[in-house]
C-alpha positions as CSV (number, residue, x, y, z in Angstrom):
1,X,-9.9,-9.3,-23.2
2,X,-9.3,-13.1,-22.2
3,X,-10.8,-13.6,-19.2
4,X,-9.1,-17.0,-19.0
5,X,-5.9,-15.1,-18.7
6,X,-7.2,-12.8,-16.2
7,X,-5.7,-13.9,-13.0
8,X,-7.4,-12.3,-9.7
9,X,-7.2,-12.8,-6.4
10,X,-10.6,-13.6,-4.7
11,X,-11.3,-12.9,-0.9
12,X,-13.6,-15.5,-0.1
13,X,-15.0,-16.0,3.8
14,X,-17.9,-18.3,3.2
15,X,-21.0,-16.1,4.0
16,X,-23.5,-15.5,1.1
17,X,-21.6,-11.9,0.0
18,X,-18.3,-13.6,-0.7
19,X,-19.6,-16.9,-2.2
20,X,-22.0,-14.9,-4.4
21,X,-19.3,-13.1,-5.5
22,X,-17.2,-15.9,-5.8
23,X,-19.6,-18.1,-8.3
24,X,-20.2,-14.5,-10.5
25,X,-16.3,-14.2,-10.9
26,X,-16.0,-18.0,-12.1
27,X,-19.2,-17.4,-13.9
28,X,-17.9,-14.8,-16.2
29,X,-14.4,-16.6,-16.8
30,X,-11.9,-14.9,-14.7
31,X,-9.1,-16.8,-13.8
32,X,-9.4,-16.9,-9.8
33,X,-7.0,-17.5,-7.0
34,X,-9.4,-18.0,-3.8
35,X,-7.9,-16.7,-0.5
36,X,-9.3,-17.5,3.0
37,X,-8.5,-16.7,6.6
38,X,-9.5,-18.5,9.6
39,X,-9.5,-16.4,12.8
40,X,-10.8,-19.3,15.0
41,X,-13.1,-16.7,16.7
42,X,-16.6,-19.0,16.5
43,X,-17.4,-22.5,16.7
44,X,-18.2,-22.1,13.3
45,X,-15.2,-21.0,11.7
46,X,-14.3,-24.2,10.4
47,X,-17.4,-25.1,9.0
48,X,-17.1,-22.2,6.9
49,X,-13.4,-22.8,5.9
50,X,-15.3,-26.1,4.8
51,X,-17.7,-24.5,2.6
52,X,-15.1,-22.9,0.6
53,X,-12.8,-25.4,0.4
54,X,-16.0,-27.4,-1.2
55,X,-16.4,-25.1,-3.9
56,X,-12.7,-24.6,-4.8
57,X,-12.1,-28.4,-5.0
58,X,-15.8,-28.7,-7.2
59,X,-14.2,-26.1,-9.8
60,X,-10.4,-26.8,-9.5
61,X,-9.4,-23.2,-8.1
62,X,-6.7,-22.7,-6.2
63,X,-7.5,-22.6,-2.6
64,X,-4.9,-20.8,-0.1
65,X,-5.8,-20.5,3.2
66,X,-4.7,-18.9,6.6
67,X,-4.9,-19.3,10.1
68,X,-4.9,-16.8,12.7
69,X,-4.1,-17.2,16.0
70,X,-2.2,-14.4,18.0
71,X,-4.6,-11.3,17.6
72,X,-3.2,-8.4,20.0
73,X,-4.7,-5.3,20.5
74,X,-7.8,-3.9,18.7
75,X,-8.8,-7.4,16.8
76,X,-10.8,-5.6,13.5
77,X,-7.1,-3.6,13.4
78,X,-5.2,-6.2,13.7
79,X,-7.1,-8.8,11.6
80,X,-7.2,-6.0,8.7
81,X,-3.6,-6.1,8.5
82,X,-3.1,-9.7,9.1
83,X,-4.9,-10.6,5.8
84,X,-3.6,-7.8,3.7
85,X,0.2,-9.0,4.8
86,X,-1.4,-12.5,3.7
87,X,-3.0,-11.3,0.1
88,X,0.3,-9.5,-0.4
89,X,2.3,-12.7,-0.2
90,X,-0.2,-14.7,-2.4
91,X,0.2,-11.6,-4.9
92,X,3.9,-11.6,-5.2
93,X,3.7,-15.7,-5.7
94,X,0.5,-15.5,-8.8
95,X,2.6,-12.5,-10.2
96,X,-0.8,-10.4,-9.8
97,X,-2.0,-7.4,-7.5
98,X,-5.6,-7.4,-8.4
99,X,-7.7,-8.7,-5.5
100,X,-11.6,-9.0,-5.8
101,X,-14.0,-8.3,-2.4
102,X,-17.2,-8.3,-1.5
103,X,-18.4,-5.5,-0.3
104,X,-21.9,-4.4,-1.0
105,X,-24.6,-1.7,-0.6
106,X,-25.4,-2.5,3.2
107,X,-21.3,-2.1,4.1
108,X,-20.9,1.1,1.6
109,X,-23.9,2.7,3.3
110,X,-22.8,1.3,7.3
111,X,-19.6,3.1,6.4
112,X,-20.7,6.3,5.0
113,X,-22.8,6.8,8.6
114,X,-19.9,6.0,10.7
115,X,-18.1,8.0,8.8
116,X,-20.9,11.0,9.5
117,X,-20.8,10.0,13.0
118,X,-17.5,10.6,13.8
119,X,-17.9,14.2,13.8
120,X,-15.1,14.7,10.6
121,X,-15.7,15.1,6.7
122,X,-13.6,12.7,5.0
123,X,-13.1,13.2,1.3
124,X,-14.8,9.7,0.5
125,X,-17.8,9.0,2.1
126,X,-19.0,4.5,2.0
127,X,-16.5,2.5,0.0
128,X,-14.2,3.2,-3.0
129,X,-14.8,0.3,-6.1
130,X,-11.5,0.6,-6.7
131,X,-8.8,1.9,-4.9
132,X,-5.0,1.0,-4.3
133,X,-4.6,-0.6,-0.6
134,X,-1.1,-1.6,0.8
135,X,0.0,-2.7,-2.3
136,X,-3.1,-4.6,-3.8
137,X,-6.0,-3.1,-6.0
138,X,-8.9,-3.9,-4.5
139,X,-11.8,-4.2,-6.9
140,X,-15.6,-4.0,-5.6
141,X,-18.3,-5.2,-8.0
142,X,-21.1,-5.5,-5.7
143,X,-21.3,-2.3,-4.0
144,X,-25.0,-1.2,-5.6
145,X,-25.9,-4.8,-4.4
146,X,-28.0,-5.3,-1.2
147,X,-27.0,-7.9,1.3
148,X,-30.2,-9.9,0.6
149,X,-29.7,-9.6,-3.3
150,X,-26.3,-11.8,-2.7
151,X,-28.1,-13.9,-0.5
152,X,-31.2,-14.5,-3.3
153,X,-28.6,-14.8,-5.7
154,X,-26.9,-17.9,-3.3
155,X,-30.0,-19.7,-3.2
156,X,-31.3,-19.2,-6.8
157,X,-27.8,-20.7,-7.7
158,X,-27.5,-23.3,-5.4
159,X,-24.4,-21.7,-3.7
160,X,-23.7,-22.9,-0.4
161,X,-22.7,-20.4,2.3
162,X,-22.6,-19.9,5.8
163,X,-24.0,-17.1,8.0
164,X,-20.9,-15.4,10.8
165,X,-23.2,-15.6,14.2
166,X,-20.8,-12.4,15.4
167,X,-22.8,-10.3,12.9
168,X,-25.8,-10.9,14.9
169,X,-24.6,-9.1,17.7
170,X,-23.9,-5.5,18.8
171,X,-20.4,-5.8,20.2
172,X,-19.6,-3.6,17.7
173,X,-20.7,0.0,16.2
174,X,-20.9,-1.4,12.7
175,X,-23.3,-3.9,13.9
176,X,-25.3,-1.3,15.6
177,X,-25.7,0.4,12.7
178,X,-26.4,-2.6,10.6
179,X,-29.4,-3.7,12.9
180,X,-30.3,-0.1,13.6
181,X,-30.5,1.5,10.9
182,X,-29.6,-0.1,7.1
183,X,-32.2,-3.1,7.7
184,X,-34.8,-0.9,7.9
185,X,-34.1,1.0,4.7
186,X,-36.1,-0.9,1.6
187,X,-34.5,-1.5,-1.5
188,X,-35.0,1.5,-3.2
189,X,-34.3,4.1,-0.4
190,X,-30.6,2.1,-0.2
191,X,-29.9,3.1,-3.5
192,X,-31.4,6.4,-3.7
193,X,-29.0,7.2,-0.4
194,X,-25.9,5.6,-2.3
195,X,-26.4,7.8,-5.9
196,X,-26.8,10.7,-3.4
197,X,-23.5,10.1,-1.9
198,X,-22.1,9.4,-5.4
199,X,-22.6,12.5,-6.4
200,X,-20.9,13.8,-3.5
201,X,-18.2,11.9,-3.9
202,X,-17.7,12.5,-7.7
203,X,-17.5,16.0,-7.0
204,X,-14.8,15.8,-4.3
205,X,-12.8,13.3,-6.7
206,X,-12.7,16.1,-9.5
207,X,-11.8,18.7,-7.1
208,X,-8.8,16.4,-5.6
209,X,-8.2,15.5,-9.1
210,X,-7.4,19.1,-10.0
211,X,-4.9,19.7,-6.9
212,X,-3.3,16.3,-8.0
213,X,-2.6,17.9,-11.4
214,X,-1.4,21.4,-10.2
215,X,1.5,19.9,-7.0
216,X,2.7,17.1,-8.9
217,X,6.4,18.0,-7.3
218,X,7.3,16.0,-4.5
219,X,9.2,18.8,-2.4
220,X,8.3,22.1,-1.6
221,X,9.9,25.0,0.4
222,X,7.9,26.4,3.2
223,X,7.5,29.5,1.5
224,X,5.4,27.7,-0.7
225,X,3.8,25.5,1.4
226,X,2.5,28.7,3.2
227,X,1.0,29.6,0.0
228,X,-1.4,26.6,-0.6
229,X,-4.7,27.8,-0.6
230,X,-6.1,24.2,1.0
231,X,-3.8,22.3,3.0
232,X,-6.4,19.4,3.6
233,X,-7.0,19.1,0.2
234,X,-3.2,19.5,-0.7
235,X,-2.1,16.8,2.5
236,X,-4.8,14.4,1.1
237,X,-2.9,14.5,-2.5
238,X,0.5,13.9,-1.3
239,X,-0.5,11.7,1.6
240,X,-3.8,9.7,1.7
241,X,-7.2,10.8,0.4
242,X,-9.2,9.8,3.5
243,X,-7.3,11.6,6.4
244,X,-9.7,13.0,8.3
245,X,-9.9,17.1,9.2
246,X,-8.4,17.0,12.6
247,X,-5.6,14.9,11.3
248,X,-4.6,17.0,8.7
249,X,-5.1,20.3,10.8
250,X,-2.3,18.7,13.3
251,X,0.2,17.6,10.6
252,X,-0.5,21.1,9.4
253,X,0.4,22.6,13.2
254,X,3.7,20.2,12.8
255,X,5.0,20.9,10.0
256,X,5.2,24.4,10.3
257,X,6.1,24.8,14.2
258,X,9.0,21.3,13.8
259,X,12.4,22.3,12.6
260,X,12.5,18.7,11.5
261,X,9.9,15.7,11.2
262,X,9.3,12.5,10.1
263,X,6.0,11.0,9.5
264,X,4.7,7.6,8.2
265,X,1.3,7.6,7.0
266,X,-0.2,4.1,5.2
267,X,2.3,3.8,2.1
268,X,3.6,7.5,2.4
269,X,6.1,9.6,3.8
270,X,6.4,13.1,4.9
271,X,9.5,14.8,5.9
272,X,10.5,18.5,6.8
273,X,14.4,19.8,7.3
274,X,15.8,23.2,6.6
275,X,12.6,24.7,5.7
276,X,11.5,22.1,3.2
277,X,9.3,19.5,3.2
278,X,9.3,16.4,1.2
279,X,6.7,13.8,0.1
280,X,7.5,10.0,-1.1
281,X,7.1,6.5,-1.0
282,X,7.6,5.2,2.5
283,X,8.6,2.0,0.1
284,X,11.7,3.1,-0.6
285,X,14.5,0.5,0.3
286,X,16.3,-1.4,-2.0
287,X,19.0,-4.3,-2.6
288,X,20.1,-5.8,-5.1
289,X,22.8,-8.4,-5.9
290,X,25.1,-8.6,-9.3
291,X,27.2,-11.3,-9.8
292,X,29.2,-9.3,-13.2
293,X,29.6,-6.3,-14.4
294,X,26.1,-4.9,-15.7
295,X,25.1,-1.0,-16.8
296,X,21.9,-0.4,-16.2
297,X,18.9,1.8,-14.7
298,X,16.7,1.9,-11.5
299,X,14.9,3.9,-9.8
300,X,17.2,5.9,-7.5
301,X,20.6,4.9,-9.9
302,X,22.2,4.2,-12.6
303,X,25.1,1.8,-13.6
304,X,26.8,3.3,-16.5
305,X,30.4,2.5,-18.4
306,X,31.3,6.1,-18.3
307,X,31.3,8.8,-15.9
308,X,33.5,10.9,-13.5
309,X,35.9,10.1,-11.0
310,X,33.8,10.5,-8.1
311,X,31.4,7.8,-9.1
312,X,33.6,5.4,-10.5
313,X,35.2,1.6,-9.2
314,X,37.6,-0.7,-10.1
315,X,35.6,-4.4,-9.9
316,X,37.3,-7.2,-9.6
317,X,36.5,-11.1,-9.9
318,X,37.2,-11.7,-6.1
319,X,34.7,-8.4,-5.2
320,X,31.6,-10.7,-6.5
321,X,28.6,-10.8,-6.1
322,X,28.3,-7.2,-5.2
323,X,25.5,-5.7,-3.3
324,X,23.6,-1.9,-4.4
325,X,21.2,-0.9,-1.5
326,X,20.2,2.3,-0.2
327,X,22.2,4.2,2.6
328,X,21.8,2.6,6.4
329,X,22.1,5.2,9.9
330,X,26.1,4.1,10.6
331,X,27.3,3.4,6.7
332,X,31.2,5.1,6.3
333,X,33.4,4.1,3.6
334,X,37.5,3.4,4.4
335,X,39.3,5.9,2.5
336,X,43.0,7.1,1.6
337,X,43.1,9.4,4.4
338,X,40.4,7.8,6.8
339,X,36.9,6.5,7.2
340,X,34.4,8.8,5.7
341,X,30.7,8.7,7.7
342,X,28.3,8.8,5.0
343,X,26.1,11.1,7.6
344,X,29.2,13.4,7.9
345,X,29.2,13.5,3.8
346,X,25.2,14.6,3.6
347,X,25.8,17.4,5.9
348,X,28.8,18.6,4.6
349,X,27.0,18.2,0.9
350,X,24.0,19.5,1.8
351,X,22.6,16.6,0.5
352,X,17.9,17.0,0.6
353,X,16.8,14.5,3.6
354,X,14.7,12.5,0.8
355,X,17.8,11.7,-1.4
356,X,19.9,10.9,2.0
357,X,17.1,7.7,2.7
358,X,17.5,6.9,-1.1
359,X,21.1,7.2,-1.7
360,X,22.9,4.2,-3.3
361,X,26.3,2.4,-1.6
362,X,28.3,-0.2,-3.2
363,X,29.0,-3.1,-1.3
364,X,31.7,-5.9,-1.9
365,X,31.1,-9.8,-1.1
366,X,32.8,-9.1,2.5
367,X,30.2,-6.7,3.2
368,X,32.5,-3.7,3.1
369,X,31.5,-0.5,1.3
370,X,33.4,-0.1,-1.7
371,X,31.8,2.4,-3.7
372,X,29.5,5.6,-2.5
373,X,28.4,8.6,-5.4
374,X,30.4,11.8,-5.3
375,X,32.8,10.2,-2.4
376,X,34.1,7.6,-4.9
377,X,35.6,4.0,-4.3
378,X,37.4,3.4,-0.8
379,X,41.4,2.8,-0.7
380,X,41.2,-0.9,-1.5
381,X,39.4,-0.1,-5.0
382,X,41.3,2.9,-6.1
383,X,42.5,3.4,-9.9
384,X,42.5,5.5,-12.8
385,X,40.9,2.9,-15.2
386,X,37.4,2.4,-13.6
387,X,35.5,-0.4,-15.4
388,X,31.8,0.7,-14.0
389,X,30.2,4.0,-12.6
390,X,27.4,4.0,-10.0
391,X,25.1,7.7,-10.5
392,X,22.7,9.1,-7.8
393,X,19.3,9.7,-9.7
C-alpha cells in the first residue's frame, strides 16, 4: 500500500484527541486533508481554529475550515449534521469518502452507559471503528486509547492542543458521565470493560450477519413478513443496525396495521402498498444530461440501440441536450390521443411503489417529456425508425 497515495479526510478540532490523532496519521504517511469547524460557542474557539491552522501550515496539509453560526434546535443534533453536510462536500471535491476521527476509549465507554441508561438494547453497544455514516466511512483508530494516553502522547511529541472548557461542565449527560463515572475507572479496568463489550458486540455482529445473508431481497409480501422469526433483528438489516427496541416494535405496529406507508430512516427507505413492503436507498434520485446519442447502463436504466416500440424515440439535433431523471409527483407525457399522467400509467400498470420513485422519463431541451418506458415517445417524437431505446431496470 502507498500511503502517500492514500488520501483521507482528517477531523481535526484542536484538543489533544484530535491533534494526537492528527500527528499519528502524518506520522505513518497518509495523505491527509484536515477539516475543522468553528461553532463560535467559547471564547476560545478561535484560538483553537489557530492551533490547527499552525500545524497544517508547518506540514503543508490542506486545511478547510468552517464556520457555524445559525444552530436551531437541539445544538449536538444540529452540529452533527452541520459537519457531516460539510465532510460530505470536502469528499466529493478530494474524490475520497474515507474520513478519520478521534474517538477513544473514554467516548466508546461514555456511549456504551448512555446507551444502557436509556432503558433499550441497541445492537452496538460504545462506538463502531468503522462504520458507513451519511455517505462517509468513518475510521476510528484510537478507540482502545484513553483520553490521557492522547494527551501523554501530545506532550511527549511536542503537539500543541487546546482543551474545550464546555467539557468541564455538566450541561450535558455525556459530561455527567464523563466526570461521574469514566474518570474514576484506571487504565486497566477501561479496557477490561471495552473487551467485555467486544465480545458482546462481536456476537450480535455475527448474528446480524447471518439475517443479512438469508433477506438479501429488497421486497417482501406481508405474508412473508409475518413469517420472520425476529423483526428487530430483520428491521435492523434492511434499515439501520442501531434502532433501538421500541423503535422497531412501532415500525413493526405500522407496517402491519397501514394500508400504505412511507418512512425515511438515516440513508433508508421503507415503503408498504398492496400488502408489500419494500426496502431501498432513500438516495435514489437521478439526472443526467446527454448532449448525443449514447447506449449505455445505470442503475435504474438502460440506453440501448435496439428494443421495442414502447421504449423507443426518434432524437433529433434540435431535442439536445436531453435530460434522463427519475419520475416527479405531476410528470404526463403529450400523446396522440391526449396527455397521459405518469401517476394514471402506474396504477393502471400496476407498477411496485419502489420502481414508481425510480422510474426513468426522457426529457427534451424545452423541458418537455419526450420519452417514458412502456408508454413510448409523445406525438411530437413519433416514428417507426427509432434511433435510441430507454429500458426500465
Amino acid at each position: 500500500m502507498n500511503r502517500e497515495k492514500l488520501k483521507m479526510l482528517i477531523a481535526v478540532s484542536g484538543g489533544p484527541d484530535s491533534m494526537a490523532l492528527f500527528d499519528m496519521a502524518r506520522r505513518y504517511g497518509i495523505s491527509l486533508v484536515c477539516l475543522h469547524v468553528n461553532y463560535h460557542k467559547r471564547d476560545t474557539a478561535y484560538r483553537d481554529e489557530m492551533i490547527v491552522a499552525r500545524y497544517c501550515q508547518k506540514y503543508q496539509i490542506p486545511f478547510i475550515k468552517k464556520d457555524a453560526y445559525d444552530a436551531t434546535g437541539n445544538f449536538q443534533m444540529w452540529a452533527r449534521d452541520y459537519r457531516y453536510d460539510f465532510f460530505n462536500h470536502v469528499a466529493k471535491i478530494y474524490g475520497t469518502n474515507n474520513i478519520l476521527m478521534a474517538h477513544q476509549l473514554d467516548d466508546y465507554l461514555e456511549t456504551a452507559i448512555m446507551q444502557s441508561q436509556r432503558g433499550s438494547t441497541p445492537f452496538y453497544f460504545g462506538i463502531r471503528a468503522i462504520m458507513n455514516e451519511k455517505g462517509l466511512r468513518v475510521i476510528r483508530p484510537l478507540l482502545k486509547y484513553t483520553k490521557q494516553d492522547l494527551v501523554n502522547y501530545c506532550h511527549d511529541n511536542g503537539v500543541e492542543y487546546g482543551i474545550d472548557e464546555s467539557n468541564l461542565e455538566d450541561h450535558y449527560t455525556r459530561n455527567i458521565i464523563r466526570h461521574k463515572i469514566i474518570e474514576k475507572l484506571d487504565r486497566k479496568t477501561k479496557r477490561l470493560i471495552y473487551d467485555k463489550i467486544e465480545t458482546i458486540n462481536h456476537k450480535r455482529d455475527t448474528y446480524l450477519d447471518n439475517y443479512r445473508q438469508q433477506y438479501t431481497k429488497e421486497d417482501y409480501s406481508l405474508e412473508e413478513y409475518q413469517e420472520i422469526k425476529d423483526i428487530r433483528t430483520f428491521l435492523r438489516v434492511k434499515l439501520y443496525e442501531d434502532l433501538g427496541d421500541d423503535y422497531l416494535m412501532e415500525i413493526n405496529r405500522q407496517i402491519l396495521c397501514s394500508q400504505k406507508m412511507k418512512l425515511n430512516i438515516r440513508e433508508r427507505l421503507l415503503l408498504k402498498q398492496n400488502d408489500y413492503i419494500y426496502f431501498m436507498n432513500s438516495d435514489y434520485s437521478y439526472c443526467i444530461t446527454l448532449d448525443s446519442i449514447k447506449y449505455l447502463n445505470h442503475h435504474y436504466f438502460k440506453l440501448s440501440s435496439n428494443g421495442d416500440s414502447f421504449h423507443g424515440v426518434t432524437l433529433k439535433d434540435d431535442d439536445f441536450p436531453i435530460t434522463i431523471r427519475n419520475y416527479q409527483d405531476g410528470d404526463a407525457i403529450e400523446m396522440c390521443y391526449g396527455t397521459k399522467k405518469i401517476s394514471r400509467f402506474f396504477i393502471d400498470k400496476k407498477i411496485p411503489v419502489n420502481k414508481r420513485l425510480t422510474w426513468p422519463v426522457m426529457l427534451n431541451r424545452k423541458n418537455e417529456i419526450i420519452l417514458v418506458p412502456q408508454i413510448g415517445c409523445n406525438k411530437t417524437h413519433y416514428s417507426i425508425k427509432h434511433n435510441i431505446f430507454m429500458i426500465e431496470l
